[in-house]
Structures are given as C-alpha cells and as structure tokens.
C-alpha positions in Angstrom: -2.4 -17.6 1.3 -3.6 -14.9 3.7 -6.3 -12.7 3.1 -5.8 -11.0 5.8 -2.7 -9.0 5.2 -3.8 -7.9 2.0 -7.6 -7.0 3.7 -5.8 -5.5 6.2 -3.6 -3.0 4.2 -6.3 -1.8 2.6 -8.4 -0.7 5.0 -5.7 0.7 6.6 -5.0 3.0 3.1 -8.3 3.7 2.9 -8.4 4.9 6.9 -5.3 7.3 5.8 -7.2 8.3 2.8 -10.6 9.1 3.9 -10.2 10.0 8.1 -6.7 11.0 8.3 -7.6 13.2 5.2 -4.0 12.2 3.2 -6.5 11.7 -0.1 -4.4 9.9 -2.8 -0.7 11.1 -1.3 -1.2 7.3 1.4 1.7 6.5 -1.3 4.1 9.1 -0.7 3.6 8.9 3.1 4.1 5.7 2.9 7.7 6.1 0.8 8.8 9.1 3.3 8.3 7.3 6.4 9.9 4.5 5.2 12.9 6.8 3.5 13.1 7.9 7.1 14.2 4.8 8.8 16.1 3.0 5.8 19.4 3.0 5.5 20.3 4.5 2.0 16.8 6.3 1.5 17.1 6.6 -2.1 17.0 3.2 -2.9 13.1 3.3 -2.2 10.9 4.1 -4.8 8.3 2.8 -6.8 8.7 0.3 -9.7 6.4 2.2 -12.3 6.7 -1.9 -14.1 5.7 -3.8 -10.7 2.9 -1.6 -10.3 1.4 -1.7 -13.8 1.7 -5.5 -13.7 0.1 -5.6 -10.4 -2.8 -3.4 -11.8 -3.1 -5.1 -14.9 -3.9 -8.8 -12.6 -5.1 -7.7 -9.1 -8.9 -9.3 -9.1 -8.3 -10.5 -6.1 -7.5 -8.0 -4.5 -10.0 -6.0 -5.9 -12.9 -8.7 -4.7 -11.7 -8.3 -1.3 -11.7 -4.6 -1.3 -15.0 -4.8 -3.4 -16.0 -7.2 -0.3 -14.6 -5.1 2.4 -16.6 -2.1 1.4 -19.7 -3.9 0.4 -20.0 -4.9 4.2 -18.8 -1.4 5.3 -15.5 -2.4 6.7 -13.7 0.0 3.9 -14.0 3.5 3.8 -14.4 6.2 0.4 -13.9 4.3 -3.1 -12.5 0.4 -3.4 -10.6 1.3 -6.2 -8.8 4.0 -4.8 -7.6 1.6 -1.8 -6.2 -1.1 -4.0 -4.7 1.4 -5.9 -2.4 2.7 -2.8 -2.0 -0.6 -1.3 -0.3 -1.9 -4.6 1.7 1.4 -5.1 3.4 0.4 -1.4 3.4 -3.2 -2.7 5.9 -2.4 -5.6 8.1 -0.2 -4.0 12.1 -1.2 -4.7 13.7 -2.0 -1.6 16.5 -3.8 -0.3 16.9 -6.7 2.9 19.3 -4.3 4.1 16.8 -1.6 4.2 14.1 -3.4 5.6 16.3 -4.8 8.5 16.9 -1.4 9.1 13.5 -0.2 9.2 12.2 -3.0 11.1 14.9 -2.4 14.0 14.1 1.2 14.2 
C-alpha cells in the first residue's frame, strides 16, 4: 500500500485541470499522449466496466483527495480529481504497449 501514488496522481489531474486549464478533457489528454507512444494505439481506451466499478468503491481515494484539498495541496473540486485519475486508472492496455511507452 502506497498512498502516495494515488495522492500523487491526483493532484497532478487536478494541476492539468485547474492551471493548465484542460478542465475535464485531463482523460483524453491522458489517452492521446499515451496513443502517441504505444505501439498499436487503438488498443487504449477506457473500460466503461473498470471505471464504474472503480467509482462505485473508491472511498479511499476519495478521503485522500477530500484530505489533499482540505489542507490545500489539491486544486478546484476533489471529486472532479478522483474522477480523472480513475478514468486513466481503467484504461485497456497491453504489456506490450506499456514497454513501448515506457522506452520512448
């Protein structure tokens, strides 16, 4: 278990969203630049089921965002950070992909 990584993420969605001015497209940023590198680009995508399940359990995540802001560290609404951090959490990828993406 590291809090961190999932802390991490968010404020970095919320960054994107809120000073970078990308609003609620952080998600299909996120899917384009990583379309960009992979090696077969249309296998990454979103799993509309991963997501929903995600949502539908993700207290945790939402304390630490809830905490996160609460202290200042996280920019515009909580919600709206959790919310893009588990869209890029369920995106459909391969190890193929991601070896690829890493190594470029």
């Amino acid at each position: 278990y590291n809090p961190y990584v999932n802390a991490g993420a968010m404020v970095s969605a919320s960054v994107l969203q809120n000073n970078i001015g990308l609003g609620e497209d952080v998600y299909e940023i996120f899917q384009s630049a990583c379309q960009d590198t992979a090696m077969e680009d249309m296998r990454l995508r979103i799993d509309p089921g991963v997501y929903e399940s995600e949502m539908s359990c993700n207290t945790n995540n939402m304390n630490i965002a809830k905490e996160l802001s609460k202290r200042g560290i996280l920019e515009g609404k909580f919600t709206s950070a959790v919310d893009s951090y588990t869209q890029c959490c369920s995106m459909l990828t391969t190890t193929e992909d991601m070896a690829v993406m890493a190594a470029t």
